[in-house]
PANULO-212585 format. One record per residue (C-alpha): residue number from 1; residue in three letters; x, y, z. Coordinates in Angstrom, 1 decimal. Layout:
<sekols>
{num NUM residu Ala u X v Y w Z}
...
</sekols>
This chain:
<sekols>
{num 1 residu Unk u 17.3 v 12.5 w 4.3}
{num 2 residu Unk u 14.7 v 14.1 w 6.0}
{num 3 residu Unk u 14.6 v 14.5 w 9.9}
{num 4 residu Unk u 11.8 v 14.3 w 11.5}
{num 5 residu Unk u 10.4 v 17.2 w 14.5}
{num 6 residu Unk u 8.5 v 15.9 w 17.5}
{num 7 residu Unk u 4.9 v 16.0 w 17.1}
{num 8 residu Unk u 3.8 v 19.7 w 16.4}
{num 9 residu Unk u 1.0 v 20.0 w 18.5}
{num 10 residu Unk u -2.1 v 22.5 w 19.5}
{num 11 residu Unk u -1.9 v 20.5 w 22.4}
{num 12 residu Unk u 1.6 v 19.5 w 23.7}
{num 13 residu Unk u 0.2 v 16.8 w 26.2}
{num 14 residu Unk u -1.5 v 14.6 w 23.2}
{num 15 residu Unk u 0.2 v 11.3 w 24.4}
{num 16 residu Unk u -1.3 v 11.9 w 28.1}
{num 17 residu Unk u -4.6 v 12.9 w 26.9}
{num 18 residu Unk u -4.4 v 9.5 w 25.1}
{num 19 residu Unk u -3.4 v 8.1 w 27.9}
{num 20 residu Unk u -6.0 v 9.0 w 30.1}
{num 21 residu Unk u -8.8 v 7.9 w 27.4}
{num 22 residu Unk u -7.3 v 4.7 w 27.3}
{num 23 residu Unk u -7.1 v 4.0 w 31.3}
{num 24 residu Unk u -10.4 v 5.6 w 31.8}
{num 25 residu Unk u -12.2 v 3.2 w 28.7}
{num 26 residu Unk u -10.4 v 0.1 w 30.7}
{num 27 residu Unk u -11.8 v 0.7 w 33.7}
{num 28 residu Unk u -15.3 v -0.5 w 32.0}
{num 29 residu Unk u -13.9 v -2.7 w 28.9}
{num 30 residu Unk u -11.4 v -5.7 w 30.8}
{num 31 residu Unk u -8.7 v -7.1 w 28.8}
{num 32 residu Unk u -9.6 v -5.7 w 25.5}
{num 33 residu Unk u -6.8 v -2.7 w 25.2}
{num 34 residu Unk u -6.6 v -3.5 w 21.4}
{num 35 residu Unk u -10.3 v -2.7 w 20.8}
{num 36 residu Unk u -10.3 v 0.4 w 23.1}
{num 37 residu Unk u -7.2 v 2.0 w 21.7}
{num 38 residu Unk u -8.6 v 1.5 w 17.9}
{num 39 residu Unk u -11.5 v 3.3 w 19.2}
{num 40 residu Unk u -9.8 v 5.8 w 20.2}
{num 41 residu Unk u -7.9 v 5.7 w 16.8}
{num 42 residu Unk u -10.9 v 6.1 w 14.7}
{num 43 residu Unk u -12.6 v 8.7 w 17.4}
{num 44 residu Unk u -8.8 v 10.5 w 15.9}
{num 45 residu Unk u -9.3 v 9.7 w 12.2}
{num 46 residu Unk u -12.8 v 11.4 w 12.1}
{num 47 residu Unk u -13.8 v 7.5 w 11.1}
{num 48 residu Unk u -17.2 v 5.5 w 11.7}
{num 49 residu Unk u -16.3 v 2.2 w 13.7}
{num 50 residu Unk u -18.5 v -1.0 w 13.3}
{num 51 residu Unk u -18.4 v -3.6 w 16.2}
{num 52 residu Unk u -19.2 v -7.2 w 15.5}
{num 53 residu Unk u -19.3 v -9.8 w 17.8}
{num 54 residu Unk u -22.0 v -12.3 w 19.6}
{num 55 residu Unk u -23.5 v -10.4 w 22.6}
{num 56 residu Unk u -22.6 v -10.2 w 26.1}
{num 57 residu Unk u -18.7 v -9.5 w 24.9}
{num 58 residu Unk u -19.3 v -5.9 w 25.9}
{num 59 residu Unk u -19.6 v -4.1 w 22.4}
{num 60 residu Unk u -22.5 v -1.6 w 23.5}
{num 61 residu Unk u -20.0 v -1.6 w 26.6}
{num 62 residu Unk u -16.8 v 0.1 w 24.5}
{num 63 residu Unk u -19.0 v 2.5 w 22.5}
{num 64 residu Unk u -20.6 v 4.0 w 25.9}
{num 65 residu Unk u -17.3 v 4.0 w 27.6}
{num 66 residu Unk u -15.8 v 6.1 w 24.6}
{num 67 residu Unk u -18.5 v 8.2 w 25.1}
{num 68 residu Unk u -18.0 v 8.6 w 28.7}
{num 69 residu Unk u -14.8 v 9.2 w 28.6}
{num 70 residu Unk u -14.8 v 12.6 w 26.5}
{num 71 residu Unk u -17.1 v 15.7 w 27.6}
{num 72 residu Unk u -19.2 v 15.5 w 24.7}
{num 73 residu Unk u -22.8 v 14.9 w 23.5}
{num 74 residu Unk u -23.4 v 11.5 w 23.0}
{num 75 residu Unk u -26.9 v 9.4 w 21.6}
{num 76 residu Unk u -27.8 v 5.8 w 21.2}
{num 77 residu Unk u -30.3 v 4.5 w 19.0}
{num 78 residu Unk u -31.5 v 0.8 w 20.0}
{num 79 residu Unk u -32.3 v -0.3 w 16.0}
{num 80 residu Unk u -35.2 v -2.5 w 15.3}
{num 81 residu Unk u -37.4 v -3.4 w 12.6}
{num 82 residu Unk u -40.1 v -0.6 w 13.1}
{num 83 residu Unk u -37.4 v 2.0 w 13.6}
{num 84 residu Unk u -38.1 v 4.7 w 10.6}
{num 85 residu Unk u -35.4 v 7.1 w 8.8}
{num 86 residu Unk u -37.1 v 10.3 w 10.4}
{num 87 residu Unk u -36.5 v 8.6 w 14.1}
{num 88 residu Unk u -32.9 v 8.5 w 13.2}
{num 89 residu Unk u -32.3 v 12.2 w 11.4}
{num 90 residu Unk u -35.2 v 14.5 w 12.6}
{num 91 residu Unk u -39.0 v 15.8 w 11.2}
{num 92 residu Unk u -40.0 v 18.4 w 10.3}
{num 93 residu Unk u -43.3 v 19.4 w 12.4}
{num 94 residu Unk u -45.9 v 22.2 w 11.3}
{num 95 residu Unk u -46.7 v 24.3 w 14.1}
{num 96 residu Unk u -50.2 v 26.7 w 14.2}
{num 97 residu Unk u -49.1 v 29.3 w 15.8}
{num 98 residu Unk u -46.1 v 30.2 w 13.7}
{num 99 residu Unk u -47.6 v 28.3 w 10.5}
{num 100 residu Unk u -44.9 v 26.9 w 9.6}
{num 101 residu Unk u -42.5 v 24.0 w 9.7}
{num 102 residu Unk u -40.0 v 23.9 w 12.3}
{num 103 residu Unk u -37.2 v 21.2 w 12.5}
{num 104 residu Unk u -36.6 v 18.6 w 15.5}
{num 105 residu Unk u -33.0 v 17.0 w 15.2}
{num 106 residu Unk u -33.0 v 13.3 w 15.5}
{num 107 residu Unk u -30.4 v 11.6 w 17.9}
{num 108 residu Unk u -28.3 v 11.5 w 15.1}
{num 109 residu Unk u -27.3 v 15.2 w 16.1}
{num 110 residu Unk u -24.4 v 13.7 w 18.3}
{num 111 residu Unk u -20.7 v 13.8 w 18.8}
{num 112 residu Unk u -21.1 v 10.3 w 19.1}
{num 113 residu Unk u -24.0 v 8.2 w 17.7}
{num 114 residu Unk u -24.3 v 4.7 w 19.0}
{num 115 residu Unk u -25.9 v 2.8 w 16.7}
{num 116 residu Unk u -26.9 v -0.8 w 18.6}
{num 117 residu Unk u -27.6 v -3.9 w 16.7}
{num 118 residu Unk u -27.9 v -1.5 w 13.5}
{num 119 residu Unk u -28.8 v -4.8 w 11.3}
{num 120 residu Unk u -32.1 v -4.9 w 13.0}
{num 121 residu Unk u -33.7 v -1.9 w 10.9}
{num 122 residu Unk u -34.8 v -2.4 w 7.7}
{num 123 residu Unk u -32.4 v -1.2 w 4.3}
{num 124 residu Unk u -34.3 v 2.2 w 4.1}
{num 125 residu Unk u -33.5 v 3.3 w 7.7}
{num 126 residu Unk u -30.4 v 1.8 w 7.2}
{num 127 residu Unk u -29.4 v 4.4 w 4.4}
{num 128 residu Unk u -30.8 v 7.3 w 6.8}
{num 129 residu Unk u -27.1 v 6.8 w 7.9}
{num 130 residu Unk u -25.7 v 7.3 w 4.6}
{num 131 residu Unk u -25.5 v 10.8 w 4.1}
{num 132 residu Unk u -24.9 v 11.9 w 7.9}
{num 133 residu Unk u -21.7 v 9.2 w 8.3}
{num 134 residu Unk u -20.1 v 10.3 w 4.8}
{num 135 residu Unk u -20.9 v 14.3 w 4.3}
{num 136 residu Unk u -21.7 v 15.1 w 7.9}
{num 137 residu Unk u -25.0 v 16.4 w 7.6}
{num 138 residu Unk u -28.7 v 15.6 w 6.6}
{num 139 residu Unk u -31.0 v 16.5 w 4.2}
{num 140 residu Unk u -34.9 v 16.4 w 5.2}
{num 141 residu Unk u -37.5 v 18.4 w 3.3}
{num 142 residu Unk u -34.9 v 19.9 w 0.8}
{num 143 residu Unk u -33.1 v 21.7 w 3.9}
{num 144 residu Unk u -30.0 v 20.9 w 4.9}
{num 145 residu Unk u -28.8 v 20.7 w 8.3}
{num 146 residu Unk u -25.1 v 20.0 w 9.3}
{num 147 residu Unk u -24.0 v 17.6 w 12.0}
{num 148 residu Unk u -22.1 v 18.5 w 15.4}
{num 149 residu Unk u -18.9 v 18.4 w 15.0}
{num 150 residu Unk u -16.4 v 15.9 w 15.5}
{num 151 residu Unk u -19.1 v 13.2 w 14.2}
{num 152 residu Unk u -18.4 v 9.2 w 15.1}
{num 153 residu Unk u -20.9 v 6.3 w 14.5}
{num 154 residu Unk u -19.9 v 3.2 w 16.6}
{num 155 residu Unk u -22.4 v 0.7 w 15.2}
{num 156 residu Unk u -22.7 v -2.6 w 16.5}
{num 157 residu Unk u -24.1 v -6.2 w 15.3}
{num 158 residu Unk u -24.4 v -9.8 w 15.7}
{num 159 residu Unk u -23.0 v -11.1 w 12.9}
{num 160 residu Unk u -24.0 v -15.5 w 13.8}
{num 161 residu Unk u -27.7 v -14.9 w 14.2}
{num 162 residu Unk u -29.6 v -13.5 w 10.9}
{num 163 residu Unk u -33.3 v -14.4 w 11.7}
{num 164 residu Unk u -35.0 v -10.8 w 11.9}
{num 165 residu Unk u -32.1 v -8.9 w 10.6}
{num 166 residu Unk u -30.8 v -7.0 w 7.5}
{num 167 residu Unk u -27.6 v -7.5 w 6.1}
{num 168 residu Unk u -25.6 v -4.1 w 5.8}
{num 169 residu Unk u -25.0 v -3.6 w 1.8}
{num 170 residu Unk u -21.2 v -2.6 w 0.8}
{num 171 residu Unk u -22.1 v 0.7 w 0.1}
{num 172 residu Unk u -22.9 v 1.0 w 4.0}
{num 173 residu Unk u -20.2 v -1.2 w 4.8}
{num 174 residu Unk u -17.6 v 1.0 w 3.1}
{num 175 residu Unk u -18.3 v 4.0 w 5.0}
{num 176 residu Unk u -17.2 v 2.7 w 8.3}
{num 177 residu Unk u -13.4 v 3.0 w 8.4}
{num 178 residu Unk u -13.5 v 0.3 w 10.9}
{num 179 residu Unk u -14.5 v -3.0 w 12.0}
{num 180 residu Unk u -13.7 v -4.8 w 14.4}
{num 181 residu Unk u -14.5 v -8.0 w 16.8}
{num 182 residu Unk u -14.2 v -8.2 w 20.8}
{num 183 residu Unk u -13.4 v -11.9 w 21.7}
{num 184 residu Unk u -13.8 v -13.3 w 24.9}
{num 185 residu Unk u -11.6 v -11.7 w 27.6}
{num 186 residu Unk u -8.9 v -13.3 w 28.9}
{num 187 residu Unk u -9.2 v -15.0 w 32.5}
{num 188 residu Unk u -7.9 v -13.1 w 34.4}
{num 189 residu Unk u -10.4 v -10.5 w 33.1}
{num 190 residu Unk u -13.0 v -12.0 w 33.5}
{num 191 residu Unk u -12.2 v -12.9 w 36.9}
{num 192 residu Unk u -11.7 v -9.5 w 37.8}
{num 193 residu Unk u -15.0 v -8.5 w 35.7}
{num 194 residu Unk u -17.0 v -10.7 w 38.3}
{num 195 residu Unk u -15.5 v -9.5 w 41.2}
{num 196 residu Unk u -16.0 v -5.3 w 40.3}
{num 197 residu Unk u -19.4 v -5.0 w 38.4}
{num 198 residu Unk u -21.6 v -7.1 w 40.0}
{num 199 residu Unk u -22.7 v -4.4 w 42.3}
{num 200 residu Unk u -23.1 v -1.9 w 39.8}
{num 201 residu Unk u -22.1 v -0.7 w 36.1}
{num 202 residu Unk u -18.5 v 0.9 w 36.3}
{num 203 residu Unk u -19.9 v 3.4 w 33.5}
{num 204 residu Unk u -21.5 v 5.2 w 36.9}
{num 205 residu Unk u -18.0 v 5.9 w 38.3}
{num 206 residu Unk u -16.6 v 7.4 w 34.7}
{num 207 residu Unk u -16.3 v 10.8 w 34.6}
{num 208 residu Unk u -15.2 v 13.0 w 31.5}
{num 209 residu Unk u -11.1 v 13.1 w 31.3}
{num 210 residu Unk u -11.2 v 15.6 w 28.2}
{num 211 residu Unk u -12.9 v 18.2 w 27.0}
{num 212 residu Unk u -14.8 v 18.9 w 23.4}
{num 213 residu Unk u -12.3 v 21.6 w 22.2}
{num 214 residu Unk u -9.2 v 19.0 w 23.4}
{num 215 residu Unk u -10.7 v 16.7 w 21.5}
{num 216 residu Unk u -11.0 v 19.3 w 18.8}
{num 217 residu Unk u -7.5 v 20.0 w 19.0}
{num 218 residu Unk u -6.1 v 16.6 w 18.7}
{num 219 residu Unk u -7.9 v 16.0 w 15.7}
{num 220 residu Unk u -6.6 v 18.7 w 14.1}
{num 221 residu Unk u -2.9 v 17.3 w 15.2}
{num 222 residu Unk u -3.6 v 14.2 w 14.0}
{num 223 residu Unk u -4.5 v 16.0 w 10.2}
{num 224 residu Unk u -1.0 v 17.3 w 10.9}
{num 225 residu Unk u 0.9 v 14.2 w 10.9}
{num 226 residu Unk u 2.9 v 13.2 w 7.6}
{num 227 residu Unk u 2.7 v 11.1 w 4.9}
{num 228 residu Unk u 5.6 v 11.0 w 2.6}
{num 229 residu Unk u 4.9 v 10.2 w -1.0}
{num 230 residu Unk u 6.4 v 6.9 w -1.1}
{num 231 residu Unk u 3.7 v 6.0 w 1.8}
{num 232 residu Unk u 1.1 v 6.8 w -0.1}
{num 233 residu Unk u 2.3 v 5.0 w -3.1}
{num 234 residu Unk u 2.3 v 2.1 w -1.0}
{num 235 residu Unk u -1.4 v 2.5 w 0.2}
{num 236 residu Unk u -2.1 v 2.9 w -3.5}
{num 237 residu Unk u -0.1 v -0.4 w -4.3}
{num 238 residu Unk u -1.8 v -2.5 w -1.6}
{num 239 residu Unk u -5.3 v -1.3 w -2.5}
{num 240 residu Unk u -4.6 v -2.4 w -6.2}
{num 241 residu Unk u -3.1 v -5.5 w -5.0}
{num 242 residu Unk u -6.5 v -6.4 w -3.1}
{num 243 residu Unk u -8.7 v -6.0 w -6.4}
{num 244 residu Unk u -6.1 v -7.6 w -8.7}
{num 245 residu Unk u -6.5 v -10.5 w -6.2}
{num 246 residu Unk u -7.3 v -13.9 w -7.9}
{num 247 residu Unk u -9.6 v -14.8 w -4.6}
{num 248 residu Unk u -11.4 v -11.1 w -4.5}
{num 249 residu Unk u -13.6 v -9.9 w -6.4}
{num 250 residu Unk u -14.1 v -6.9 w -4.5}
{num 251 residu Unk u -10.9 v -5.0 w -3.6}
{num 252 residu Unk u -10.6 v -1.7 w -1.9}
{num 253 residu Unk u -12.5 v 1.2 w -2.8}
{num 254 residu Unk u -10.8 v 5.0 w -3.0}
{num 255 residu Unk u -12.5 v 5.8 w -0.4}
{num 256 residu Unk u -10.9 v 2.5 w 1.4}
{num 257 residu Unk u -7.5 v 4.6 w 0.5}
{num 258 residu Unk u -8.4 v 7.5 w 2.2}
{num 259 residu Unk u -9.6 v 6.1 w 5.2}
{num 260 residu Unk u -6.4 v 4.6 w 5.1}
{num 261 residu Unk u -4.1 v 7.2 w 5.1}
{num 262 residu Unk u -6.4 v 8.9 w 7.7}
{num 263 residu Unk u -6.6 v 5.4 w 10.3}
{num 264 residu Unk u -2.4 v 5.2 w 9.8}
{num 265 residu Unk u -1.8 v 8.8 w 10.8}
{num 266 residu Unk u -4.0 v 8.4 w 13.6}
{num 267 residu Unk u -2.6 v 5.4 w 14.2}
{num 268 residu Unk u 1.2 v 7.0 w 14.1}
{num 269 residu Unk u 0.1 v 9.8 w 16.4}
{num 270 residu Unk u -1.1 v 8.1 w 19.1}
{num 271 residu Unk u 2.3 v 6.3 w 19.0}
{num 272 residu Unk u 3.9 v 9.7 w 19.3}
{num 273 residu Unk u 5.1 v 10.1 w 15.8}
{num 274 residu Unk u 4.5 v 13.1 w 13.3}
{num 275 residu Unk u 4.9 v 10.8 w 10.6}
{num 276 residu Unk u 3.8 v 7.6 w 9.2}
{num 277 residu Unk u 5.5 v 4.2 w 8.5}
{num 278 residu Unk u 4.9 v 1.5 w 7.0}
{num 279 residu Unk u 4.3 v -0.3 w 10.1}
{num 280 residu Unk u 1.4 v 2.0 w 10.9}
{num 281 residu Unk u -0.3 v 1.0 w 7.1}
{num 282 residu Unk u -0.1 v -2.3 w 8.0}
{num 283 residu Unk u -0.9 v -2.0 w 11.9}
{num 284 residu Unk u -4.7 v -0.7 w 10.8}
{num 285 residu Unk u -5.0 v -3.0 w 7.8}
{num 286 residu Unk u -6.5 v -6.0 w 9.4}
{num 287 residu Unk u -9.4 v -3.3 w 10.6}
{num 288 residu Unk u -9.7 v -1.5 w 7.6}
{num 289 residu Unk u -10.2 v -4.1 w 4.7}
{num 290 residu Unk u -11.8 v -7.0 w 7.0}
{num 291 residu Unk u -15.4 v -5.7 w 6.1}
{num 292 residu Unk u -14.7 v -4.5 w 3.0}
{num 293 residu Unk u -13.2 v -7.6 w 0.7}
{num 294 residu Unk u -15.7 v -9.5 w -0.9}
{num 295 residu Unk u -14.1 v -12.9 w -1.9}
{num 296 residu Unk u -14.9 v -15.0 w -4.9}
{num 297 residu Unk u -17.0 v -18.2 w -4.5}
{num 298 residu Unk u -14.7 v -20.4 w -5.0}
{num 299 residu Unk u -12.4 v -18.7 w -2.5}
{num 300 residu Unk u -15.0 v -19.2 w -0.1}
{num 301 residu Unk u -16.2 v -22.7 w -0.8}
{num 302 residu Unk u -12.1 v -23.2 w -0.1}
{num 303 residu Unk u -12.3 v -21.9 w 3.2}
{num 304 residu Unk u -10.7 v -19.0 w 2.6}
{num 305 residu Unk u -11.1 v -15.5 w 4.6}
{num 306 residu Unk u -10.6 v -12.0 w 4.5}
{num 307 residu Unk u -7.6 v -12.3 w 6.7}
{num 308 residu Unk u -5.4 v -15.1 w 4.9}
{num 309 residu Unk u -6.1 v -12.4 w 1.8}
{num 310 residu Unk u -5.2 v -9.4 w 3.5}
{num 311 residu Unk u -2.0 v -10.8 w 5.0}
{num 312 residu Unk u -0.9 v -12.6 w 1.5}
{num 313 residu Unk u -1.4 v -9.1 w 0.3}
{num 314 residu Unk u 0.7 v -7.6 w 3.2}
{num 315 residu Unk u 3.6 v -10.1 w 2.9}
{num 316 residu Unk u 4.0 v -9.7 w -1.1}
{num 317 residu Unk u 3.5 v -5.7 w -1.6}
{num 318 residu Unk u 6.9 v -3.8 w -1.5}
{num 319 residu Unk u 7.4 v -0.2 w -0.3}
{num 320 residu Unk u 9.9 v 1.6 w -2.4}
{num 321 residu Unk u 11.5 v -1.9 w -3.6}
{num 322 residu Unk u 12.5 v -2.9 w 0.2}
{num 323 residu Unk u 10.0 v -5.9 w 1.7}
</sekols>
């Protein structure tokens, strides 16, 4: 049997630099410590995350408060129907005096990109997004520039009212490792919401807690963090499970694999382990597959969702012959 070290680190104080994310996110989002500490999971993971919800639950809210939170550059894009691909990734602009073309970076040139109501834009600025959220980089007049690094999307969307918006396609959809929905706060929250920002935004009193290259750091830690083979196999079981689905007709992608293995080791990390378990697959599940099943027809016209398949999946694949 193998015994498992502490969690190596660059940084030995990862769990307090969590920490302090987490409490500093809080003071902005109230009663939503699930949603702030998968942010923080994804930020982690090197993942995209996609917020959907009806407005006014405080999804711009989260992805600003992330932002805040961490000493680095941070951009959002307000989409809407007239927004064009070269307002998201840059243009190139001739100038007289040096007769040539020079370059000016989009907003997309970010740490973190919010990307508000994304379905708003049409499919080809959409697809601007494509390239920058999967190879980190963009391509514009044959030259290709690479992206600041970490990299994190937070997209958001109303997903009830459709008039003058554009569905993501899958393709899009499978790129963020994420997505997630706020919910109403709790009373108690939203008691206490009333009572501290009607005077002003709490984003004004957030201040950075951690720096770029601390952030760089626990990134790197969380690439450290193990995954035994018989973990994997069990990712690689569940994702078959989902496409041999009789209700699905749409499973999970590789790339649905990948991200994962990468979401669970975050996931473990920020729990304080070097290594992942099985609880830490399923933990991120829910986040991870929710926006990426496409049922069958008649699974639909039965009522059934995303989440009755995912945990039917859950409850009936084995890891290494134990339930």
């Amino acid at each position: 049997m193998s015994v498992h070290r502490t969690l190596p680190s660059v940084d030995a104080d990862f769990g307090a630099h969590c920490q302090r994310i987490m409490d500093s996110m809080a003071q902005v989002v109230d009663g939503k410590p699930e949603a702030i500490q998968t942010a923080l999971v994804v930020l982690l993971a090197g993942g995209h995350l996609l917020v959907e919800d009806v407005p006014g639950v405080g999804k711009t809210m989260l992805a600003k408060a992330l932002g805040r939170s961490v000493d680095c550059t941070v951009t959002r894009i307000q989409f809407t129907p007239d927004l064009l691909p070269s307002d998201v990734t840059g243009v190139s602009v001739f100038s007289p005096q040096a007769q040539d073309f020079s370059f000016h970076p989009g907003p997309v040139f970010a740490n973190i990109v919010i990307a508000d109501e994304i379905n708003r834009a049409n499919a080809k600025t959409q697809a601007a997004l494509l390239e920058c959220m999967e190879e980190q980089q963009v391509t514009v007049d044959s030259v290709t520039h690479r992206l600041q690094q970490p990299f994190m999307v937070m997209a958001t969307q109303n997903p009830i009212d459709a008039e003058g918006t554009f569905a993501l396609p899958e393709a899009q959809r499978d790129r963020f490792m994420a997505r997630i929905s706020m919910g109403y706060p709790a009373r108690d929250a939203e008691v206490q919401m009333l009572r501290s920002h009607h005077g002003h935004s709490p984003l004004e009193d957030l201040s950075a807690c951690l720096t770029l290259d601390q952030l760089q750091q626990m990134i790197t830690q969380v690439q450290q963090v193990e995954v035994s083979a018989r973990l994997a196999g069990y990712v690689v079981d569940l994702g078959r499970a989902t496409r041999e689905h009789q209700q699905v007709t749409v499973g999970a992608s590789p790339r649905a694999l990948l991200q994962w293995v990468r979401a669970a080791k975050s996931h473990a990390a920020v729990s304080g382990r070097d290594h992942v378990l099985p609880e830490d697959v399923r933990q991120v599940a829910p986040m991870l597959l929710g926006h990426r099943l496409i049922l069958s027809r008649r699974a639909l016209a039965e009522g059934t969702d995303a989440a009755a398949v995912i945990n039917e999946v859950l409850n009936r694949t084995m890891v290494g012959g134990v339930r």
